[in-house]
BATIRO-115894 format. One record per residue: residue number from 1; z, x, y of N, C-alpha, C in turn. Coordinates in steps of 0.2 Angstrom, whole numbers. Layout:
<recs>
 num  n.zz  n.xx  n.yy ca.zz ca.xx ca.yy  c.zz  c.xx  c.yy
 NUM     Z     X     Y     Z     X     Y     Z     X     Y
...
</recs>
This chain:
<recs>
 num  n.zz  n.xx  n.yy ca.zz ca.xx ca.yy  c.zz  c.xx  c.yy
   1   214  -112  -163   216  -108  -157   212  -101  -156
   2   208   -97  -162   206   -92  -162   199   -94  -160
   3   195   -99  -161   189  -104  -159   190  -100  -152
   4   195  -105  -149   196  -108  -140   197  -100  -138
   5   199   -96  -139   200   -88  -137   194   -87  -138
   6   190   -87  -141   184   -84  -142   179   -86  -137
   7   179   -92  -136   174   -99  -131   178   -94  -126
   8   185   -95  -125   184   -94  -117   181   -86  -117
   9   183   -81  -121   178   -74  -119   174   -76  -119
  10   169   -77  -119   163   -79  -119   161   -82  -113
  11   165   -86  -112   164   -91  -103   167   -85   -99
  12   173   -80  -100   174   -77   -94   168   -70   -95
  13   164   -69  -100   159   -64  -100   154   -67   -97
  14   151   -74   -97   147   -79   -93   146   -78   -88
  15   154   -79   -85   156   -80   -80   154   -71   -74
  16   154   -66   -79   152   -59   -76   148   -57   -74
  17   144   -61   -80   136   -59   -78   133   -63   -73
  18   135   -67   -71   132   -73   -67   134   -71   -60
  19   142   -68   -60   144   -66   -54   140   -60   -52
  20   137   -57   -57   133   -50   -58   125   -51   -54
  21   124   -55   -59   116   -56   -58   115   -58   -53
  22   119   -67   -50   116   -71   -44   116   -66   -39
  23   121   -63   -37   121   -61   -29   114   -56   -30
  24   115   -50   -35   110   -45   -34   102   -48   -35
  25   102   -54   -35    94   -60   -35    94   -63   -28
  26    97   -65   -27    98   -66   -19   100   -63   -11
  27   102   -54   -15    99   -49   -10    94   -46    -9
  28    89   -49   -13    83   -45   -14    76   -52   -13
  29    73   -49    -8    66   -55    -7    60   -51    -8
  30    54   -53   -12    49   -49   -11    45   -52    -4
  31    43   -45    -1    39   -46     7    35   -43     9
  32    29   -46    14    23   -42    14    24   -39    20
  33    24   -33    21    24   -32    27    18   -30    32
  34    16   -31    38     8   -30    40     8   -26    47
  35     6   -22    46     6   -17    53     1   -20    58
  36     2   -20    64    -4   -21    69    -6   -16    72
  37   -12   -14    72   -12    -8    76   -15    -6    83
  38   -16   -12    86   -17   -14    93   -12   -16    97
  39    -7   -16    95    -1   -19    96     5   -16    96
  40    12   -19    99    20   -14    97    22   -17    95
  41    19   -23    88    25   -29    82    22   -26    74
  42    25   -28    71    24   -27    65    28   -33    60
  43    22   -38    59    24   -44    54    26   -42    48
  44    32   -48    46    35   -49    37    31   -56    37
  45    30   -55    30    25   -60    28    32   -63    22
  46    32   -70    21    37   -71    15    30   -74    11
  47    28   -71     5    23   -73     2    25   -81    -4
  48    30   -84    -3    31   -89    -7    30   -94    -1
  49    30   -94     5    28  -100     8    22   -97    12
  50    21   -92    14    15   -89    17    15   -90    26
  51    22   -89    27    23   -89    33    26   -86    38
  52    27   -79    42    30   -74    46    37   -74    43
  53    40   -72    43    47   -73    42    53   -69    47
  54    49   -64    51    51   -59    55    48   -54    59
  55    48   -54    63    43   -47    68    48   -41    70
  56    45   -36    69    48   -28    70    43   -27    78
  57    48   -28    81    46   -27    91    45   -17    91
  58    43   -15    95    44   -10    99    41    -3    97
  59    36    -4    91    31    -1    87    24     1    92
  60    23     3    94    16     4   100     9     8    96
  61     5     4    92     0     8    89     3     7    80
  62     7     4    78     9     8    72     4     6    66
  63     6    11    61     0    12    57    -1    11    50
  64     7    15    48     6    15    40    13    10    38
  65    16     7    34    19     4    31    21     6    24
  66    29     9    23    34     6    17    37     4    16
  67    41     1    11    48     0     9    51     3     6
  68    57     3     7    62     9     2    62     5    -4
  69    63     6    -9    66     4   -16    72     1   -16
  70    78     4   -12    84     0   -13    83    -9    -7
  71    78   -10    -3    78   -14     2    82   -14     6
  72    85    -7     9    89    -7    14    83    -3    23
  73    77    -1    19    73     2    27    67    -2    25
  74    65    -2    31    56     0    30    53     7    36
  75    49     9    34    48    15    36    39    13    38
  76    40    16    46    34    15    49    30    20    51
  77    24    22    52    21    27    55    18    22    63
  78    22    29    67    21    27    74    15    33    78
  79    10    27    80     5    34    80     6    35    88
  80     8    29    93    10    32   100    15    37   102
  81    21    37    98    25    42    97    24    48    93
  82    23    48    89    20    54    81    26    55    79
  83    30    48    76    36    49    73    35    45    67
  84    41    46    64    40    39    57    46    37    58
  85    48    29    61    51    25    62    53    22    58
  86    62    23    59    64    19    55    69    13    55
  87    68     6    53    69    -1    55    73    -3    48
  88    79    -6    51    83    -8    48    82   -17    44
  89    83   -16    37    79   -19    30    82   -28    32
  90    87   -27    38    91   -35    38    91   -39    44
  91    90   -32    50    92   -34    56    85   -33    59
  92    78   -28    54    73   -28    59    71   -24    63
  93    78   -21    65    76   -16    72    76    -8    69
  94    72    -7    75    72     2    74    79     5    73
  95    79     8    69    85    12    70    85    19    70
  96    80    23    71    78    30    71    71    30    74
  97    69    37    78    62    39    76    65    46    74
  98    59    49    68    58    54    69    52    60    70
  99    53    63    75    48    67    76    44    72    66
 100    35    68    71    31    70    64    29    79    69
 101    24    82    63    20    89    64    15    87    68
 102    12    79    68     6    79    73     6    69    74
 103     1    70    76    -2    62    75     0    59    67
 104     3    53    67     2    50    59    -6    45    59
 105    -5    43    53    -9    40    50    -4    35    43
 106    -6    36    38    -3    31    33     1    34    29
 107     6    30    24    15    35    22    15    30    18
 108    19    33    12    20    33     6    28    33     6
 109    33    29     1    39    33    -1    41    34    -7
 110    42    39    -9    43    41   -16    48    37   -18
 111    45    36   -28    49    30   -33    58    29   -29
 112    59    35   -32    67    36   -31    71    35   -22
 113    65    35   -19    66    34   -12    70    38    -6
 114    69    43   -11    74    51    -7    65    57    -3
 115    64    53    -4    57    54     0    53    50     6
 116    51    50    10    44    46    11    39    54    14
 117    29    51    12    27    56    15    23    53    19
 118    21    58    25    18    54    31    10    61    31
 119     6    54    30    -2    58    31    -3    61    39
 120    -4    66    40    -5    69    48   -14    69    47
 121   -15    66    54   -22    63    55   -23    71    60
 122   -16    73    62   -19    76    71   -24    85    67
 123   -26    88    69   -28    95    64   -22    98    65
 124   -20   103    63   -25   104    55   -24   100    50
 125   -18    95    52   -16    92    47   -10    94    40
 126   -10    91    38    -5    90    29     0    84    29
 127     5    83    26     9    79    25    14    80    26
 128    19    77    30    24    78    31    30    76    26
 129    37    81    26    41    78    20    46    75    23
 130    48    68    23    53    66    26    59    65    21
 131    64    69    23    70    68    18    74    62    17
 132    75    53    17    79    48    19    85    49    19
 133    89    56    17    95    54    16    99    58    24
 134    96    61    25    96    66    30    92    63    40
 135    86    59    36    82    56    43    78    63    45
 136    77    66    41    73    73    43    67    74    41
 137    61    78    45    57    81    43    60    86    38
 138    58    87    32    58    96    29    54   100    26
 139    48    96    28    42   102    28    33    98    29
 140    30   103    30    24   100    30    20   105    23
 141    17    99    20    12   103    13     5   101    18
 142     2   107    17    -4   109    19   -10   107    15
 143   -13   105    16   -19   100    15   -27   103    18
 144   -32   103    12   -40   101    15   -41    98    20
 145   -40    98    24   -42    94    31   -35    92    32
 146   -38    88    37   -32    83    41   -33    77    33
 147   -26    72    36   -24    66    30   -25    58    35
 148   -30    56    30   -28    47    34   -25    45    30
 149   -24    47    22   -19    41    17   -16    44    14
 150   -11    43    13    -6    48     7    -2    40     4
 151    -3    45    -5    -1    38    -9     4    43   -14
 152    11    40   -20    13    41   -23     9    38   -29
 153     8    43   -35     6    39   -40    10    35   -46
 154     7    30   -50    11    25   -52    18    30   -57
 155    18    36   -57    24    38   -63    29    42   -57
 156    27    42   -52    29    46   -46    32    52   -44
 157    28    57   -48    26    64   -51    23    68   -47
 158    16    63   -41    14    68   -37    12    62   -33
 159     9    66   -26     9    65   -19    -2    65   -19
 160    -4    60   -18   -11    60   -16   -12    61    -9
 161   -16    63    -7   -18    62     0   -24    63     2
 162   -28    59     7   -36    60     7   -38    62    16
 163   -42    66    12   -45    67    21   -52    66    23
 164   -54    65    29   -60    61    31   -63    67    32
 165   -62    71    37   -63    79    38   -66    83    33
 166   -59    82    30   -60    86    23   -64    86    18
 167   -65    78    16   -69    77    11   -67    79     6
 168   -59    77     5   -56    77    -3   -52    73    -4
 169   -48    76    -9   -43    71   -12   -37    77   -13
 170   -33    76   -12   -28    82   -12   -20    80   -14
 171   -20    82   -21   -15    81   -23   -10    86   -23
 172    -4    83   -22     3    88   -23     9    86   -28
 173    11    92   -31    18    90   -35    24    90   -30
 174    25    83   -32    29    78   -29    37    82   -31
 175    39    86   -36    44    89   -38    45    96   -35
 176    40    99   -34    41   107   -31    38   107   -23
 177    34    99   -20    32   100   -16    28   102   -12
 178    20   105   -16    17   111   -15    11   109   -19
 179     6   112   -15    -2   107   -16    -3   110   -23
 180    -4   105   -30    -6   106   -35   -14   107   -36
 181   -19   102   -34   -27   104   -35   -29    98   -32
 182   -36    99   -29   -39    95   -26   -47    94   -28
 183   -51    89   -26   -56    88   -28   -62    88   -19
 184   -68    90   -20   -72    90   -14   -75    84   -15
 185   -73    79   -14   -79    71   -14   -84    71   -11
 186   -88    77    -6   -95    77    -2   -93    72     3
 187   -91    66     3   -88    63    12   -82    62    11
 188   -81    57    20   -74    57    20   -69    53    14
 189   -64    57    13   -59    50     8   -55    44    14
 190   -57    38    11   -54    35    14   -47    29    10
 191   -48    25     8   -42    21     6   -41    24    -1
 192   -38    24    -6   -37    25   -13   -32    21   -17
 193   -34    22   -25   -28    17   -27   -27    20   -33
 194   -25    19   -42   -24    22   -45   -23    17   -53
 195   -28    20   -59   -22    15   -66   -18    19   -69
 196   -16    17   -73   -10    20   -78   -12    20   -83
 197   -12    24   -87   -10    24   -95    -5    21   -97
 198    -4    21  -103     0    17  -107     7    22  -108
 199     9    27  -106    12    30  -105    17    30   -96
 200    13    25   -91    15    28   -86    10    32   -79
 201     7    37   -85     5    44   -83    -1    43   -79
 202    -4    44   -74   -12    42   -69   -16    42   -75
 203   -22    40   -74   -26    39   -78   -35    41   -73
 204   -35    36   -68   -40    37   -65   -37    36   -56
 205   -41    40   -52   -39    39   -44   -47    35   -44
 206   -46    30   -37   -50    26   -36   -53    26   -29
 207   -57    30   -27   -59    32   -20   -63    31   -15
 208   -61    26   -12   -66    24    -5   -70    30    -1
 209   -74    31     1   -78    36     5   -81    34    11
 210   -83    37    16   -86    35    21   -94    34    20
 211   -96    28    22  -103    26    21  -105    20    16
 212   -99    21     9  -101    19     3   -98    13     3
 213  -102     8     3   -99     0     1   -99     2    -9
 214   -93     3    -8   -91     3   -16   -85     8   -15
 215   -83    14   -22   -78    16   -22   -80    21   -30
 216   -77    27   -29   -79    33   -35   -72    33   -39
 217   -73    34   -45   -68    38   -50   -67    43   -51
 218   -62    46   -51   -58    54   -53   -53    52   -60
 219   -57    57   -63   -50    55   -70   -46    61   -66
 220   -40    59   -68   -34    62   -63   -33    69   -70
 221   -37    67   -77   -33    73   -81   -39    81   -80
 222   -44    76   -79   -52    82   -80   -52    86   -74
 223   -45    81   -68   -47    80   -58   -58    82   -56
 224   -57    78   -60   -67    78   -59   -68    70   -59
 225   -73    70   -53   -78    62   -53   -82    63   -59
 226   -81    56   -61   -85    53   -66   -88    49   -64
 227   -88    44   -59   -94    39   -57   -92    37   -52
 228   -97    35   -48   -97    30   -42   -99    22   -44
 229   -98    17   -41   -99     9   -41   -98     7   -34
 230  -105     3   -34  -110    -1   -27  -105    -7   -29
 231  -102   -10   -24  -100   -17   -23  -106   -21   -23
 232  -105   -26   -24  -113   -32   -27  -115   -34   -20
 233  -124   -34   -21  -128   -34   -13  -125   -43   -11
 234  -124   -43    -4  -125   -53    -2  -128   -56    -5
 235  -126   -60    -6  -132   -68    -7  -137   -68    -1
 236  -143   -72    -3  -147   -75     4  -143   -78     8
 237  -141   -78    14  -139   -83    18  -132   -79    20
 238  -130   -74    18  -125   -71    20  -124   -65    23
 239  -122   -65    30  -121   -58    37  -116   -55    33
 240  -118   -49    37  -114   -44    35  -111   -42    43
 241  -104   -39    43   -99   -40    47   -99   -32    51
 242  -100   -32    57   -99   -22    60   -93   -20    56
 243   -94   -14    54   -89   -11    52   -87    -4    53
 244   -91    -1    55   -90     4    58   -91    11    51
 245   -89    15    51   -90    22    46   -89    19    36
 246   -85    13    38   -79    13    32   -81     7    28
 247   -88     4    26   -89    -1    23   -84    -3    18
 248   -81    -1    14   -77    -2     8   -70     3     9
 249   -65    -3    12   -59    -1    15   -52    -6    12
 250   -50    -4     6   -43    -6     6   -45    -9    -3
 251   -40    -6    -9   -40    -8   -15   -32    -8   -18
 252   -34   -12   -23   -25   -12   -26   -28   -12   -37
 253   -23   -10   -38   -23   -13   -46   -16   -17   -48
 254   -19   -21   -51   -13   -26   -55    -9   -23   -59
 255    -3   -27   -58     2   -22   -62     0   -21   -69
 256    -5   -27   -72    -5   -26   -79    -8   -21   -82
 257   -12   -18   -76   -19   -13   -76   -25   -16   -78
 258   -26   -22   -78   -32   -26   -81   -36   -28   -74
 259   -34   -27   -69   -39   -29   -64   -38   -25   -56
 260   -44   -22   -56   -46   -17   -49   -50   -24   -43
 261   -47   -25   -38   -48   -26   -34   -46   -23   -26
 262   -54   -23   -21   -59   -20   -18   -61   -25   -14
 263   -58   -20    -7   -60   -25    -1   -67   -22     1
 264   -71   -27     4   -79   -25     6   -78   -27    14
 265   -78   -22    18   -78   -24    24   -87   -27    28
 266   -89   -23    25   -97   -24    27   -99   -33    23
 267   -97   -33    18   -99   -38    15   -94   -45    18
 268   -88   -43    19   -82   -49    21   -80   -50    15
 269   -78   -48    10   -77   -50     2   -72   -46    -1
 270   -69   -51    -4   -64   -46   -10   -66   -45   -15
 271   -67   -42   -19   -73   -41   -26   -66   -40   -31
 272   -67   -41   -37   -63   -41   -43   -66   -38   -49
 273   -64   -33   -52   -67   -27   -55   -64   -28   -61
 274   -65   -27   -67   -60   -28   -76   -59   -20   -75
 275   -55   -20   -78   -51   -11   -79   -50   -13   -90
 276   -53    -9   -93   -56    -2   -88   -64    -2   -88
 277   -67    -6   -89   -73    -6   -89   -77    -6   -83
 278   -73    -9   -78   -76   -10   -70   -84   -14   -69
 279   -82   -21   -74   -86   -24   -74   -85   -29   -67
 280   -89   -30   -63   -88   -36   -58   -85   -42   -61
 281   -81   -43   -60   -79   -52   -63   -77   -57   -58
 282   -79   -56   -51   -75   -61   -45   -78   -60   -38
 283   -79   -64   -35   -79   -63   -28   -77   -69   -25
 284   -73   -67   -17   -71   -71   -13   -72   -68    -6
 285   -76   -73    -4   -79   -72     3   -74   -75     7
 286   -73   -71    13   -64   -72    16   -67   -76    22
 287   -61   -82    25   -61   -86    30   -61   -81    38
 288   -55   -77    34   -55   -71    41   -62   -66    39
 289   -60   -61    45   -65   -57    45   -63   -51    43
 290   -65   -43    44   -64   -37    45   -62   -33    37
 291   -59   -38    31   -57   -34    26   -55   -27    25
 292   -47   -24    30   -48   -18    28   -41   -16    25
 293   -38   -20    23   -33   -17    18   -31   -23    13
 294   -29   -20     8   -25   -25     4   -21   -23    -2
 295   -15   -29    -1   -10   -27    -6    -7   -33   -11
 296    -4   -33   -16    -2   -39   -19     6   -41   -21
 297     5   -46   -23    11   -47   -27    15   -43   -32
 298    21   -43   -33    23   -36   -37    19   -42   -46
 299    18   -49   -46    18   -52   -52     9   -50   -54
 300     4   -47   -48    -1   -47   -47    -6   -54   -48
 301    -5   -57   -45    -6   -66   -46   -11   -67   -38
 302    -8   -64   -32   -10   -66   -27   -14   -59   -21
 303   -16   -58   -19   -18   -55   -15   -18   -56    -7
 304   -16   -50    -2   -16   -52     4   -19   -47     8
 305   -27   -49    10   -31   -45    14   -31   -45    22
 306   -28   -39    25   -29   -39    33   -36   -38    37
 307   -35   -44    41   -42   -43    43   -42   -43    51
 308   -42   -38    53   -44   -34    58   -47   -35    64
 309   -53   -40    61   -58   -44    67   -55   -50    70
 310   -51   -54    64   -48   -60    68   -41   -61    68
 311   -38   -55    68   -31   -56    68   -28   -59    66
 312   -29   -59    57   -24   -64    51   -25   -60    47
 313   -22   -62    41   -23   -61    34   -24   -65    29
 314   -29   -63    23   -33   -70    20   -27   -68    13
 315   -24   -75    10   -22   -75     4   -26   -79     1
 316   -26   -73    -8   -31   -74   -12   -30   -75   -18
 317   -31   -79   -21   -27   -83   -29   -33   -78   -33
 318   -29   -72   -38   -35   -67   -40   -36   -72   -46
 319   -33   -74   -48   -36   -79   -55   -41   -84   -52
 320   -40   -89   -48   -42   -94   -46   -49   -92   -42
 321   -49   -86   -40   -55   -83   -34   -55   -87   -29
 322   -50   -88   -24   -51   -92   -21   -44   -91   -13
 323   -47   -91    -9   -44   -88    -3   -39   -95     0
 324   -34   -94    -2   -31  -102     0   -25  -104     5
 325   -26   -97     9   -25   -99    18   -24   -93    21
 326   -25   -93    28   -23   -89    32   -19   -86    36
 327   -15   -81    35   -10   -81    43    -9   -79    46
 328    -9   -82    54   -11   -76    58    -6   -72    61
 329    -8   -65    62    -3   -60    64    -2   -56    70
 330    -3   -49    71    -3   -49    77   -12   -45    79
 331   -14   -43    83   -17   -39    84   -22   -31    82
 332   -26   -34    81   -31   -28    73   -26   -26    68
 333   -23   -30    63   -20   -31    58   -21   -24    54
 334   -18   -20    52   -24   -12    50   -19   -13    41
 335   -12   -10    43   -11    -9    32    -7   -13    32
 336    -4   -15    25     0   -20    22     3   -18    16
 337     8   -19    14    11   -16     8    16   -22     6
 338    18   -21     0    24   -25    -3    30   -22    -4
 339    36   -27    -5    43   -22    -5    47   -28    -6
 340    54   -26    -7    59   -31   -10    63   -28    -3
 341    64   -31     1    71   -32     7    77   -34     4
 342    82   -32     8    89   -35     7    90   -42    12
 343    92   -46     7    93   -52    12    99   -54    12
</recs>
């Protein structure tokens, strides 16, 4: 009898964690979301079949892309309006704007998700602080220039922001709010991304520039460059693609930290970098065109590059090197980000 008592606690502690676990697995989807910036939709991407899975209507121009943490918002930057829009995580739809300081650009939301910041492109620029719990601006931190990109770093400790203008990198603590130090890159900053240490802590920021088909390192502890890196010249037989200022536009690292990949807008190519050595280890020359953003799977297995010129997104098997379909979306496809929805 004292057996059967024990079996059944056991089945009804079974029983708890399964009541526990399923539902909280089955409200949560990983989802790519893809902003168009010629457009007023904005694509969900279901990265397990590679197929739309829902459109966000009424967006005119938008620009930057996040998701909350808990997957109840995604948070949009609206550059017709100069709000940051917010779209409810189930149904889709807008269910707020909020008026920004100027024109946006690209938006970040802090770990804890009691933040999002929004890069203001219009001058003089800075970053905007949006409160989520409130739906409010509550302040703008001042910045080198105006900001195209504003990033959270991987411990979520501070606020990155880069300006074309300005020709920096411009960090802020994410805690007091208020510009910590910045670096002068000599041209414009444009996309960025970031490794980790074994602690968490930044390690290295990873910085696209205007003109340079490649990407500069900042150790985050010295905030000084310590090298630049050329993407690899074409093969014979291979066109290069107009690009406009920003040859080398859109980078991610794998969660393991073992792999830096580098979109090459000039080349058409995703390039695959070892970390930390930053030895080239891969190329995938994409079906679509324009390469100018990209982001991955939270497992870092796949990648999914917007491209701009033909209005899709190339998905990329980083192990396999090899681009293994396209989807198409809406209208000059511009940034993309990953997030877990409520389903």
């Amino acid at each position: 009898m004292a057996n059967k008592r024990v079996f059944r606690g056991c089945l009804t502690v079974a029983a708890a964690i399964l009541l526990c676990t399923f539902p909280l697995r089955a409200a949560n989807k990983v989802v790519i979301v893809q902003t168009n910036s010629a457009g007023d939709n904005v694509h969900v991407i279901d990265p397990v079949t590679n197929k739309v899975m829902g459109v966000i209507e009424g967006i005119e121009v938008n620009h930057g892309a996040a998701v909350a943490p808990d997957g109840s918002r995604i948070y949009i930057s609206d550059e017709a309006m100069s709000t940051l829009d917010i779209v409810d995580g189930k149904t889709l739809k807008v269910t707020k704007r909020i008026p920004l300081s100027g024109h946006p650009n690209n938006i970040a939301v802090g770990r804890d998700g009691r933040r999002v910041y929004v890069g203001i492109a219009e001058a003089p620029g800075g970053v905007d602080v949006i409160d989520t719990a409130t739906q409010t601006r509550v302040k703008t931190v001042p910045t080198k220039g105006s900001i195209h990109n504003a990033y959270v770093t991987p411990d979520g400790k501070y606020v990155v922001a880069g300006s074309i203008p300005g020709k920096s990198v411009n960090v802020i603590d994410a805690k007091t709010e208020e510009p910590a130090w910045s670096v002068d890159m000599g041209l414009g900053v444009r996309p960025m991304t970031f490794s980790a240490n074994a602690d968490g802590s930044t390690q290295w920021i990873f910085v696209q520039l205007s003109g340079l088909n490649g990407f500069a390192v900042v150790d985050f502890a010295t905030r000084k460059e310590i090298k630049r890196i050329q993407n690899p010249d074409l093969p014979p037989g291979r066109a290069t693609v107009p690009e406009g200022s920003d040859p080398s536009h859109g980078m991610a690292v794998t969660p393991d930290q073992k792999t830096l990949v580098v979109c090459s807008r000039l080349n058409n190519a995703l390039y695959t970098y070892s970390l930390p050595d930053l030895k080239p280890v891969g190329t995938v020359f994409l079906g679509g065109k324009g390469a100018g953003w990209v982001t991955l799977t939270p497992d870092g297995k796949t990648a999914y590059v917007a491209n701009p010129v033909t209005n899709d997104v190339s998905v990329v098997d980083i192990q396999a090197q090899k681009e293994v379909t396209l989807i198409k979306v809406g209208y000059v496809p511009k940034r993309n980000t990953t997030g877990m929805l409520q389903q």
